[in-house]
C-alpha positions as CSV (number, residue, x, y, z in Angstrom):
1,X,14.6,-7.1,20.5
2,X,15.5,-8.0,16.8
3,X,13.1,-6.7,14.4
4,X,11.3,-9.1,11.7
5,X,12.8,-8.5,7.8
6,X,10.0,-6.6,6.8
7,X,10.9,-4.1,9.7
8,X,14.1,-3.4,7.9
9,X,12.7,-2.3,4.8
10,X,11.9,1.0,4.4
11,X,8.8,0.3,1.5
12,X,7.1,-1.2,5.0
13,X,7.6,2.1,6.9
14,X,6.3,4.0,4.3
15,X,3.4,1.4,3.3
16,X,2.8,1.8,7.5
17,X,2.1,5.8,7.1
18,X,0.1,5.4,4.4
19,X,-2.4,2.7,6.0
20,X,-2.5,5.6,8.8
21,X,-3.3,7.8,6.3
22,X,-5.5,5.6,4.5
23,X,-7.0,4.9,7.4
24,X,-7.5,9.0,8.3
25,X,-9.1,9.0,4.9
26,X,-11.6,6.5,5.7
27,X,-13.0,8.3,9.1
28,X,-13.4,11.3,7.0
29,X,-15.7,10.2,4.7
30,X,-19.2,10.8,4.7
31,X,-22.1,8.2,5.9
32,X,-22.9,6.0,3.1
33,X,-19.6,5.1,1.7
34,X,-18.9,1.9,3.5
35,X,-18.1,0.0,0.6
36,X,-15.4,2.3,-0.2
37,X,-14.1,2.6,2.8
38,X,-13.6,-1.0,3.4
39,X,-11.8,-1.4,0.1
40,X,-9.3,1.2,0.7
41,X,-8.8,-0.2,4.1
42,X,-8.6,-4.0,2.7
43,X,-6.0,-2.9,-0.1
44,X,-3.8,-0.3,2.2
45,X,-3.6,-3.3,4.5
46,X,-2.7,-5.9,1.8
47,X,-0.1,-3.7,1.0
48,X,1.4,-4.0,4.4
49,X,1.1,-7.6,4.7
50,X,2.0,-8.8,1.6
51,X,5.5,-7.1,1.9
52,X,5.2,-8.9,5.4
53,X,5.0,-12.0,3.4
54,X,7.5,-11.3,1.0
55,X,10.4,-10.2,3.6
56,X,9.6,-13.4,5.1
57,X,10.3,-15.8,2.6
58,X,12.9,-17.7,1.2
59,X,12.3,-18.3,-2.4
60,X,13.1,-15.6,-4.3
61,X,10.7,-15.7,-7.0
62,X,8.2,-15.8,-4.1
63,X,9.4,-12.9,-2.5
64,X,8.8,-11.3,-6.1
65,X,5.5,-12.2,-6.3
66,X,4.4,-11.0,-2.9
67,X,6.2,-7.5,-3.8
68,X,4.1,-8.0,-6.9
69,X,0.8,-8.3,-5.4
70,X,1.8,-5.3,-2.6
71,X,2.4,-3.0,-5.7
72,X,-1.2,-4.1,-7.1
73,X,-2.7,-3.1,-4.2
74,X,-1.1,0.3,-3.7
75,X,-2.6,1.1,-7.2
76,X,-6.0,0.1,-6.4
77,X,-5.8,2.4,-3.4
78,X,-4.0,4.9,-5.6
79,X,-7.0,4.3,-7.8
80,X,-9.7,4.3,-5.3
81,X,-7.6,7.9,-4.0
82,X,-8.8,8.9,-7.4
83,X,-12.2,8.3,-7.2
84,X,-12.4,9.4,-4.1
85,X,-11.8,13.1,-5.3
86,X,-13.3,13.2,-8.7
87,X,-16.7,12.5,-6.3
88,X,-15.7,15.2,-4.3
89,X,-15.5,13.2,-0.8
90,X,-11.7,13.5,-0.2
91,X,-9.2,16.0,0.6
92,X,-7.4,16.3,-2.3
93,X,-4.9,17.5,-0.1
94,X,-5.0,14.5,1.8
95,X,-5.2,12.6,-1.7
96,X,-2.2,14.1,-2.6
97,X,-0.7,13.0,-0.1
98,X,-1.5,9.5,0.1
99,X,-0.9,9.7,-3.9
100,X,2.8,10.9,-3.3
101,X,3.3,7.8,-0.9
102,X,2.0,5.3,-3.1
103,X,4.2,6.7,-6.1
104,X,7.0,5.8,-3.9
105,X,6.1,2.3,-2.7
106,X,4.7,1.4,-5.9
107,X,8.9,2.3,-7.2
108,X,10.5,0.5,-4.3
109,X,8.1,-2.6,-4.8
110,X,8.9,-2.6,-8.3
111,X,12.8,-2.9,-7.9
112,X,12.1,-5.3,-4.9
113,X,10.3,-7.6,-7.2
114,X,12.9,-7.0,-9.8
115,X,15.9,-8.0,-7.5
116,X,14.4,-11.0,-6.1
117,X,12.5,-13.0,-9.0
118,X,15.3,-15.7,-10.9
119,X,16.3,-14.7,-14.1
């Protein structure tokens, strides 16, 4: 079975653990933060799709700006992570974690969208 491009990338393994993680995060936290959970869960999975969308193009500059948006959305969960802690309703284990993940695909996203937009 050949594997989409996004499969081949290894920004979209690593976004993939962190929307588990993200996703651990959200069953943790306590009754009455629904709002937050949905937007971590929103942005962890825009993070997935939108390097989805980028692999899968064929403009380069679009590529570039679907890395683009990816990386915006691993800061607002990075951001949200944040948050998250300083309230005291997350493992800051957990949050360290998830933070070390999103420093990463926040860095491969970057050059990604670097390679790929036209000069």
């Amino acid at each position: 079975m050949n594997p989409f491009d996004h499969e081949k990338l290894d920004v979209d393994h690593l976004a993939t653990d962190f929307f588990v993680l993200a996703n651990n995060i959200i069953d943790a936290l306590p009754k009455g933060r629904s709002k937050l959970a949905e937007q971590l869960g929103r942005a962890a999975l825009s993070v997935c799709a939108n390097i989805a969308e980028g692999a899968g193009e064929f403009s380069g500059d679009a590529k570039a700006s679907f890395y683009r948006i990816a990386c915006r959305s691993a800061t607002e969960c990075a951001a949200i992570l944040d948050a998250s802690k300083k309230i005291g309703i997350a493992d800051k284990h957990v949050v360290a974690e998830g933070r070390a993940k999103l420093l990463r695909i926040v860095s491969m996203l970057i050059k990604l969208s670097k390679r790929h937009r036209s000069a």
